[in-house]
FIVOVO-675813 format. One line per 10 residues: number of its first residue (from 1); for each residue y, x, z of N, C-alpha, C. Coordinates in steps of 0.001 Angstrom, whole numbers, plus 524288, in hexadecimal, padded with zeros to 5 digits. Layout:
REM residues N
NUM	Y:X:Z:Y:X:Z:Y:X:Z ~ ...
REM end
This chain:
REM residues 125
1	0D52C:2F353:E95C0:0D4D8:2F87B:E9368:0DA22:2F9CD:E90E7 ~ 0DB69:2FFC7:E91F3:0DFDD:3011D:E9037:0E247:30074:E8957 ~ 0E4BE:2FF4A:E86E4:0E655:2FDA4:E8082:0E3F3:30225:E7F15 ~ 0E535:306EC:E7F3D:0E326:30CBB:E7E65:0DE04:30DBA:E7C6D ~ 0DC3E:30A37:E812D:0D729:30AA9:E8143:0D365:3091A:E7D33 ~ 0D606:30513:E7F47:0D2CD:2FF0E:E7AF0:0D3AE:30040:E75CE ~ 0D833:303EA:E7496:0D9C2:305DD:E6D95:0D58F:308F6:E6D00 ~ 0D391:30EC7:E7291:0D0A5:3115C:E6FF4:0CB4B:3102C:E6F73 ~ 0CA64:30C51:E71F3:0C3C0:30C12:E71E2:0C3EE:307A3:E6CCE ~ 0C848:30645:E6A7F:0C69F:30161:E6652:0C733:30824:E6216
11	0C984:30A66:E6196:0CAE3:30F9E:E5D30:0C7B1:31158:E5BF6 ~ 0C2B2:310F1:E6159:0BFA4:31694:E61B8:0BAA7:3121B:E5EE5 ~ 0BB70:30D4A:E604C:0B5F2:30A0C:E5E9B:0B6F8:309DE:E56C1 ~ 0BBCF:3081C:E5505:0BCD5:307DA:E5087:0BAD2:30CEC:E4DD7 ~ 0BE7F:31059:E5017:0BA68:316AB:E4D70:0B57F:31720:E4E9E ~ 0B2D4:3156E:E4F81:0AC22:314D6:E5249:0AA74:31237:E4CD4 ~ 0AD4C:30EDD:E4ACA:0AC2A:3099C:E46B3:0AD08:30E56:E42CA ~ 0B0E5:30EAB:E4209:0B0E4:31239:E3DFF:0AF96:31903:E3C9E ~ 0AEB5:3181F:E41CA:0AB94:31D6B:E4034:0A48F:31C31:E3D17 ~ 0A274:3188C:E3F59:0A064:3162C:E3D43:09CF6:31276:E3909
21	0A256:3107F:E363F:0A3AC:30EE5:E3152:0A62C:3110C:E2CFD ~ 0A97F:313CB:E2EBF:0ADAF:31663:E2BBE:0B23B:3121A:E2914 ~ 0B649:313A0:E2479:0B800:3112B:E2230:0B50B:30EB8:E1D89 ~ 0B86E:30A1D:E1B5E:0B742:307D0:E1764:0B214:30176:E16FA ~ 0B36D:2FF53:E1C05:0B207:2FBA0:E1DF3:0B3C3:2F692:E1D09 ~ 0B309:2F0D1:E1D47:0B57B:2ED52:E1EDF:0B85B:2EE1B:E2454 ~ 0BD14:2EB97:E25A1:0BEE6:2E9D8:E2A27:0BB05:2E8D8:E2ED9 ~ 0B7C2:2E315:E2CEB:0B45A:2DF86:E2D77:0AF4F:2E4AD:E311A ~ 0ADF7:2E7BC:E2FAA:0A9F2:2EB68:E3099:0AC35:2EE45:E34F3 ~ 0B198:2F0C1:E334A:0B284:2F3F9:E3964:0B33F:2EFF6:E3CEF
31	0B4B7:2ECA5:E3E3D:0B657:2E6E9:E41A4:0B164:2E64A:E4352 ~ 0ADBE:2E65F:E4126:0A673:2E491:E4352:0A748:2E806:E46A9 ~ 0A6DB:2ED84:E43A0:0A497:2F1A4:E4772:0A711:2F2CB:E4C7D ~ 0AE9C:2F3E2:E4B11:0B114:2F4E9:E5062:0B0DC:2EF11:E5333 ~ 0AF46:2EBA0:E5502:0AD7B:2E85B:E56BC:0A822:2E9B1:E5961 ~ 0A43C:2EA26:E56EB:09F4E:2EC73:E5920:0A187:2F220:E5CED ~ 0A436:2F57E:E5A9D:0A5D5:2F968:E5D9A:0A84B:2F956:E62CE ~ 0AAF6:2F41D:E62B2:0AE05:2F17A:E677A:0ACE1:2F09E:E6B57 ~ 0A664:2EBD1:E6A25:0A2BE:2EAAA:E6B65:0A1BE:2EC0F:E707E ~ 0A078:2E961:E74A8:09EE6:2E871:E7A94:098BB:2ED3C:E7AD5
41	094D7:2EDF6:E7897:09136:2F285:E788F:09413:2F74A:E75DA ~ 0968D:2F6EB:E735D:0993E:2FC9B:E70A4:09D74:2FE95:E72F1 ~ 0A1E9:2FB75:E73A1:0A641:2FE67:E7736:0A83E:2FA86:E7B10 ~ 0A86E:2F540:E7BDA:0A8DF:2F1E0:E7EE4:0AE81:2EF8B:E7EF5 ~ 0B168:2F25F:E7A9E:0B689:2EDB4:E7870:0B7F0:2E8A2:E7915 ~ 0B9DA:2E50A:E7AD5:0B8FD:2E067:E7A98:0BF54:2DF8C:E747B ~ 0BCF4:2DC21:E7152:0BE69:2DBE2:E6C84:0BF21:2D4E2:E6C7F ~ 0C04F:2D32B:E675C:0C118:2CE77:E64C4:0C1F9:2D01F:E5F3E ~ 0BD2E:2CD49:E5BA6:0BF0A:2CE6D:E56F6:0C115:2C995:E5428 ~ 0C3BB:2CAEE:E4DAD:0C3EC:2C6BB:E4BA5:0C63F:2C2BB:E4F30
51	0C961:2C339:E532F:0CD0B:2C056:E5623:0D1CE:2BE59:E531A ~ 0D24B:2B716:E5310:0D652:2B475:E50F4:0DAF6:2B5AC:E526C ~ 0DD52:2B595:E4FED:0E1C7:2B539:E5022:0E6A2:2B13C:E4E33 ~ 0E749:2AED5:E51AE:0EAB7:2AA7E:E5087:0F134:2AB64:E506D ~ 0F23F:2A8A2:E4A77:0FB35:2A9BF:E4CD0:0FAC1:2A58A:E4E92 ~ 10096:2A670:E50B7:10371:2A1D2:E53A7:10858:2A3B2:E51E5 ~ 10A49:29F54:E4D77:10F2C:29D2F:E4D69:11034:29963:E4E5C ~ 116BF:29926:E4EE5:119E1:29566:E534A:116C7:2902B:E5503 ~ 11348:2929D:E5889:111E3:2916C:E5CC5:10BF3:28EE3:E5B5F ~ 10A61:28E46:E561F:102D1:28D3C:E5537:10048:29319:E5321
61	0FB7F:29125:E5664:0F6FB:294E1:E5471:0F5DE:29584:E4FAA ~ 0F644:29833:E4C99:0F3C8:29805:E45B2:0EF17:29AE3:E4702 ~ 0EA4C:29927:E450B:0E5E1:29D0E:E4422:0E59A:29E40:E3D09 ~ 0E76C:2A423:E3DD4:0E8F6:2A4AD:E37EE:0E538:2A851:E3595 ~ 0DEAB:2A9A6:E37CC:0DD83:2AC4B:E35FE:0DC75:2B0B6:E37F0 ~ 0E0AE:2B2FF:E3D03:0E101:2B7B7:E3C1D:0DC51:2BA49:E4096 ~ 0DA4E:2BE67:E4052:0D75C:2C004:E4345:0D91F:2C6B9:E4476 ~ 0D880:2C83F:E4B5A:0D793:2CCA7:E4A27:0D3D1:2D01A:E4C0B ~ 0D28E:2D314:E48D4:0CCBF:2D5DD:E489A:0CB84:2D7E3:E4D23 ~ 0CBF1:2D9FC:E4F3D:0C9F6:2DD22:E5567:0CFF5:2DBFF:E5957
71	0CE47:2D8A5:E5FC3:0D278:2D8FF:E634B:0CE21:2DC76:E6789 ~ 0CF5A:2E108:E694A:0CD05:2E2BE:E6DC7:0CEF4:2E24A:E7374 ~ 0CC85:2DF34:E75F0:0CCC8:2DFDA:E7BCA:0D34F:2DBC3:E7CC7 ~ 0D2F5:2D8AF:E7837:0D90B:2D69A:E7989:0DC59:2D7F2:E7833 ~ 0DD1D:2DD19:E7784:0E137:2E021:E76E8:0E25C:2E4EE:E7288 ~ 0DF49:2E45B:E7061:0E012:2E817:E6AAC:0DE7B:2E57C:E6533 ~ 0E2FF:2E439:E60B8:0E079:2E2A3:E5B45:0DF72:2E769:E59FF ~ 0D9D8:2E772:E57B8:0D728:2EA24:E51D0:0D879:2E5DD:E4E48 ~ 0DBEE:2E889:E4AAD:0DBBB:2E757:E457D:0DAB9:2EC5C:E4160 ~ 0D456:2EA73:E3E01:0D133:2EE91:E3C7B:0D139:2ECE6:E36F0
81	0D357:2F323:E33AC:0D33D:2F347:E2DDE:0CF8B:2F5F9:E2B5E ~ 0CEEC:2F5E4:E268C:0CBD9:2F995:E2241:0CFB5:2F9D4:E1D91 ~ 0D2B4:2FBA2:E1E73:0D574:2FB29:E19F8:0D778:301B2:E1798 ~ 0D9DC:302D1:E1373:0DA68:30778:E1292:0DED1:30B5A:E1557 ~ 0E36B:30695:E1799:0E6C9:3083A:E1891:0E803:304F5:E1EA9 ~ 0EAB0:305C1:E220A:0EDBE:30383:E2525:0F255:300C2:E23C4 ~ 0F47C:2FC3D:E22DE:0F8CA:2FBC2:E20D0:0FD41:2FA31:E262C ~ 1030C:2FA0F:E2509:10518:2F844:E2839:1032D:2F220:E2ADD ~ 10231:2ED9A:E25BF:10047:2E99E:E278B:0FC04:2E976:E2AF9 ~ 0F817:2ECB6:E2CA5:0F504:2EA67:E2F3F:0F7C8:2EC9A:E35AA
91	0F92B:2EF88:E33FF:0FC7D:2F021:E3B55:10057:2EBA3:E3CB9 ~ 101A9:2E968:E38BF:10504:2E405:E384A:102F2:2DFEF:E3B52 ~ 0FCD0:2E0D5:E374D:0F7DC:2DAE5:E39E1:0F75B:2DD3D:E3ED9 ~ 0F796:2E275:E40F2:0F537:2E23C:E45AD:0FAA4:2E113:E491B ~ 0FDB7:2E354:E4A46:101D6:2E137:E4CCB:10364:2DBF1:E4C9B ~ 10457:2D946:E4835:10322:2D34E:E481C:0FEF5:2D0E7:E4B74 ~ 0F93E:2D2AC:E4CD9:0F5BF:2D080:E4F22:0F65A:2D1B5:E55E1 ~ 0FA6F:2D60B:E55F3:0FA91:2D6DD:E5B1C:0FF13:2D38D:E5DE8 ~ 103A6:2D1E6:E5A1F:10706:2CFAE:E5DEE:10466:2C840:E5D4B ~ 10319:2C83D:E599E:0FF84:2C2EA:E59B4:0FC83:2C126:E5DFF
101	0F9AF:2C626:E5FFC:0F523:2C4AD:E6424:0F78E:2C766:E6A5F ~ 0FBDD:2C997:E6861:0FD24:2CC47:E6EFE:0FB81:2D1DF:E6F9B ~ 0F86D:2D32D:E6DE1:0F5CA:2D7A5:E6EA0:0F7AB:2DBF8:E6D63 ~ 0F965:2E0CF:E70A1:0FC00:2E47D:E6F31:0FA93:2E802:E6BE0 ~ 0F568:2EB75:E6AA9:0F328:2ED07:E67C6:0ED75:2ECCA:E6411 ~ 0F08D:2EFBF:E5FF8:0EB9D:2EE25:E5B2E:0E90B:2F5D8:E5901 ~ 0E54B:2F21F:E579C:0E522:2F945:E5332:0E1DE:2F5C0:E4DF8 ~ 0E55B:2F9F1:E4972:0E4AB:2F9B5:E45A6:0E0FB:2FD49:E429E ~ 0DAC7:2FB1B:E41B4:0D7D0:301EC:E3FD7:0D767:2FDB3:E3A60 ~ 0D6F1:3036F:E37AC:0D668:30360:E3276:0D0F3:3069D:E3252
111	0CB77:303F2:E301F:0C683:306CB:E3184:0C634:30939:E2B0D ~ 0C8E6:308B2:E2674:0C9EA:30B36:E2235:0CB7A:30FF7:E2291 ~ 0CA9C:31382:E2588:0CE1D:31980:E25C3:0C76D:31CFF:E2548 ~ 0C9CF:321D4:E2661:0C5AB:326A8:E24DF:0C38B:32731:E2B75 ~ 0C935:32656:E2F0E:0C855:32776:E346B:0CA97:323B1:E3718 ~ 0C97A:3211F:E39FE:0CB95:31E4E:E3CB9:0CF96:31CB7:E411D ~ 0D1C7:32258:E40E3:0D556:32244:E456D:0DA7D:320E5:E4238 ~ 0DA0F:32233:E3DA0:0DE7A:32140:E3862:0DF3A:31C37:E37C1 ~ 0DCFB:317E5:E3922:0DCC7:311BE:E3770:0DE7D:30E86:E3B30 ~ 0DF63:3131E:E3FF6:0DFFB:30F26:E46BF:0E5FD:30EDB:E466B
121	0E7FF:309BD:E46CD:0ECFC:3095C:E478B:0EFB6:305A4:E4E2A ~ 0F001:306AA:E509F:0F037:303CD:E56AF:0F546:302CD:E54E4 ~ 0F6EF:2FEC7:E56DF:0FCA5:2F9CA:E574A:0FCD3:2F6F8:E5A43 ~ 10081:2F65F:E5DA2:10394:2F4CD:E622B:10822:2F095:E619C ~ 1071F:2EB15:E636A:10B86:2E76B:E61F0:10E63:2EA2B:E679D
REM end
């Protein structure tokens, strides 16, 4: 499936969540739901959540913990906020997670907004 693609049908499922829910949630809660939204009977996404993430410096595996929250289809990080603001750092964490794993693109939603098209941030290593 085309990158395009795969951005808009994950956009259109997240706003589904939050249209839904609205703001002022845990993290933890939109992650259930756009997951269920993802879901093989609902839109037929193929996903990985809560996927490890391991560094590798000079030359060993560290398992340090890190996880990231939604990989779709292989090829797209969700990394999903509630927070009040967007800050530069979390486009940091997401670009960090993309040259880590290879993967060219991520999107960054922030499910804390009034509307949701305001919280979507897409990034490209």
């Amino acid at each position: 499936m085309d990158i395009n693609k795969l951005t808009g049908l994950v956009i259109g499922a997240a706003i589904e969540v939050h249209k839904a829910l609205g703001p002022g949630l845990l993290e933890s809660a939109y992650e259930e739901c756009l997951c269920r939204e993802l879901e093989l009977e609902l839109r037929g996404i193929p996903f990985e959540r809560q996927k490890e993430l391991p560094i590798e410096y000079k030359g060993a595996k560290l398992d340090c913990g890190y996880r990231l929250d939604i990989v779709v289809a292989g090829r797209l990080i969700l990394e999903l906020k509630a927070c009040e603001n967007l800050q530069p750092i979390h486009e940091a964490q997401l670009l960090t997670y993309l040259k880590l794993t290879g993967i060219k693109y991520g999107l960054l939603i922030n499910f804390n907004v009034p509307v949701l098209k305001d919280g979507i941030r897409r990034i490209a290593n």
